[in-house]
C-alpha positions in Angstrom: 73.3 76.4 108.8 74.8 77.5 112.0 76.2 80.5 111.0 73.1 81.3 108.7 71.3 81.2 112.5 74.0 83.1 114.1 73.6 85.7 111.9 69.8 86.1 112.2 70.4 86.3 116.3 72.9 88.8 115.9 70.5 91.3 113.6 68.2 90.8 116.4 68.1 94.0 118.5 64.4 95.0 119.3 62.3 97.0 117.5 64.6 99.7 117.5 66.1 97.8 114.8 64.0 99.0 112.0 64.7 102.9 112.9 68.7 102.2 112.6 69.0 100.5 109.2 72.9 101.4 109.0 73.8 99.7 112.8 75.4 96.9 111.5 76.9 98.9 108.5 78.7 101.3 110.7 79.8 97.5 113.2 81.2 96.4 109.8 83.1 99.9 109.1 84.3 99.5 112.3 85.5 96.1 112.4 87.7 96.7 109.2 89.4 99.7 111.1 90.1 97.2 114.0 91.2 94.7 111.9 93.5 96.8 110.1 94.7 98.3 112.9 95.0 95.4 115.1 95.1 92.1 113.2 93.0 89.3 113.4 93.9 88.4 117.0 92.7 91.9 118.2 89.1 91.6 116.6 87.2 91.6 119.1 83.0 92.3 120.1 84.9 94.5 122.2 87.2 96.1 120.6 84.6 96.9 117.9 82.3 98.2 120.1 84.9 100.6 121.2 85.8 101.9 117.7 82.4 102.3 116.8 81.8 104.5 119.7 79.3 102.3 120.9 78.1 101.0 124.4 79.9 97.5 125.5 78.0 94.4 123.8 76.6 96.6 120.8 78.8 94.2 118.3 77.7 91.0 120.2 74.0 91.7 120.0 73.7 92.3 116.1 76.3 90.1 115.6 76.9 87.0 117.9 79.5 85.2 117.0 82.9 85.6 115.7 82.3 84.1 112.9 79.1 86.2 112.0 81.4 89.3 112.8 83.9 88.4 110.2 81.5 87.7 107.2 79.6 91.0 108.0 83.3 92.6 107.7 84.6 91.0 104.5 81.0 91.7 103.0 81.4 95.2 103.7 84.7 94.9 102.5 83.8 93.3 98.9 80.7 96.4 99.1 83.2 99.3 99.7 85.8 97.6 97.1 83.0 96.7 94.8 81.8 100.7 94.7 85.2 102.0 93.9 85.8 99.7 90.7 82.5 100.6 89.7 82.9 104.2 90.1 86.2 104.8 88.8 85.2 102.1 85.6 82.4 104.8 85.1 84.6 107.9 84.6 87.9 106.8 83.4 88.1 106.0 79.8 90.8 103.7 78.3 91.4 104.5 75.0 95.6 103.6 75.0 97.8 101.8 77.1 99.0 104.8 78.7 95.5 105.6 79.9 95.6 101.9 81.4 98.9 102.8 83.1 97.4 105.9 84.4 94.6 103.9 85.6 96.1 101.3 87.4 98.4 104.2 89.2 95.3 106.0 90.2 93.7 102.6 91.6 96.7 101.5 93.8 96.7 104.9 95.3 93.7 104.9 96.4 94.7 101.4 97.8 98.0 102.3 99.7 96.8 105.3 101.3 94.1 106.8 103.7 91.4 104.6 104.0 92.1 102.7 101.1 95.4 101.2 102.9 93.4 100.2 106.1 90.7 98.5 104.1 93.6 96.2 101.8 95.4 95.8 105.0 91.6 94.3 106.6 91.1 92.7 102.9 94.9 91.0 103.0 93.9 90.0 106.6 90.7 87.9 105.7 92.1 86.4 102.3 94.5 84.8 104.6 91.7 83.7 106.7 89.6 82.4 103.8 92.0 79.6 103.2 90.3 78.0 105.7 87.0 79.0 105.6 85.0 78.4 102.0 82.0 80.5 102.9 84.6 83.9 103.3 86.5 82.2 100.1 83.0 82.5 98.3 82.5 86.0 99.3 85.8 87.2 98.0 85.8 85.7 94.8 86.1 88.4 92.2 83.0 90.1 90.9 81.9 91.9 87.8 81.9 95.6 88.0 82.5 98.8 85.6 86.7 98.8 86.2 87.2 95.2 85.1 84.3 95.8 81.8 86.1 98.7 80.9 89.8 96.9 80.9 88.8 93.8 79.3 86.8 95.9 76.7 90.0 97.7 76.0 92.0 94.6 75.6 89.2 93.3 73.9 89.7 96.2 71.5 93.4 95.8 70.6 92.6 92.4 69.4 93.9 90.0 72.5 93.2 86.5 72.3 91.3 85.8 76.0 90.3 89.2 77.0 88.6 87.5 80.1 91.8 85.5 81.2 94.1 88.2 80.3 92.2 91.0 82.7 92.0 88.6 85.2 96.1 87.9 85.3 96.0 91.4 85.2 93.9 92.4 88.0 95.8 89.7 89.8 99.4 91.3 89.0 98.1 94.6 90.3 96.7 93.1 93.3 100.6 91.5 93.8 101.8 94.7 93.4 99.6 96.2 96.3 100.4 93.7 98.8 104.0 94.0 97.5 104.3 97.5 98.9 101.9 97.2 101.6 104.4 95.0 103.3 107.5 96.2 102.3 107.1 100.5 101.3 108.6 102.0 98.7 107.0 103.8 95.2 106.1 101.8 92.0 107.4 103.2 89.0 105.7 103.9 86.0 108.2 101.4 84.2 106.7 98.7 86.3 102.8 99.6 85.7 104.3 99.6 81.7 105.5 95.9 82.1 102.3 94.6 83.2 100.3 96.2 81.0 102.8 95.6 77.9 102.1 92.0 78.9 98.8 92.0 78.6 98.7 93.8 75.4 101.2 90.6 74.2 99.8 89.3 71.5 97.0 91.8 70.6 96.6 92.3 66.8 95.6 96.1 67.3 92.3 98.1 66.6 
């Protein structure tokens, strides 16, 4: 309840509130850079405020607490993550396991580098977090979206007993992967993408 309240206080800037719709989207954008950037301990009102190019106490007035700060942040994380499955479920098409392996490859590029690499260093960042705090645990629970249909409809396809279970140890291997080489560098081979794919296929009966 107190959060719920902190929240409300926070998206309470005046009537100029209703003119600046994205405000607290571009707080949130900003607040992932800083996390990324900075860790936990150097998210800040402050420090946001400063990233955002914003005048001092900006971040505190739409969002008051440090607490409300953090669950605008790993909403707009899940939003952001959210619109790239979606968008790349919509114009890749699966249709063998190599296209799955080319797939995956193309997904954990765009989540090593550029932007993509500060938002899974932000998103590693709040998982952490989330141990301890259920309402963030909620919010990052994995969510339906075009990427994950299209992979468990290919599995689904090749005859695999538990298409649901077996995209989701998937999804998960892939998100080990990530973190893997966020952490400690290096490439990941083709072989490797192979493996975990070959082991979801395990079983499958074929079309």
């Amino acid at each position: 309840m107190r959060r719920d309240q902190d929240q409300k206080q926070g998206g309470t800037g005046g009537a100029g509130d209703a003119g600046r719709p994205d405000r607290r989207t571009a707080l949130a954008d900003a607040a992932i850079g800083v996390l990324a950037d900075a860790g936990v301990r150097g998210l800040t009102h402050r420090a946001v405020d400063a990233a955002a190019g914003l005048p001092a106490g900006t971040t505190s007035a739409y969002l008051r607490t440090r607490q409300a700060l953090l669950t605008a942040l790993v909403r707009r994380l899940v939003e952001l993550d959210q619109g790239e499955l979606q968008a790349m479920g919509e114009r890749v098409v699966i249709r063998s396991s190599d296209e799955l392996v080319q797939g995956i490859a193309e997904l954990m590029r765009h989540r090593l580098t550029g932007e993509g690499r500060r938002r899974s260093l932000a998103r590693y960042a709040c998982a952490v977090e989330s141990v301890r705090d259920p309402e963030l645990r909620e919010i990052l629970v994995p969510r339906e979206n075009a990427g994950r249909a299209v992979v468990r409809a290919f599995l689904a396809d090749q005859g695999v007993a538990d298409p649901d279970g077996r995209t989701a140890t998937l999804l998960a291997c892939i998100d080990g992967l990530v973190f893997d080489r966020l952490v400690g560098g290096g490439e990941t081979g083709v072989d490797e993408l192979q493996g975990l794919v070959a082991a979801a296929l395990r079983g499958a009966t074929g079309p």
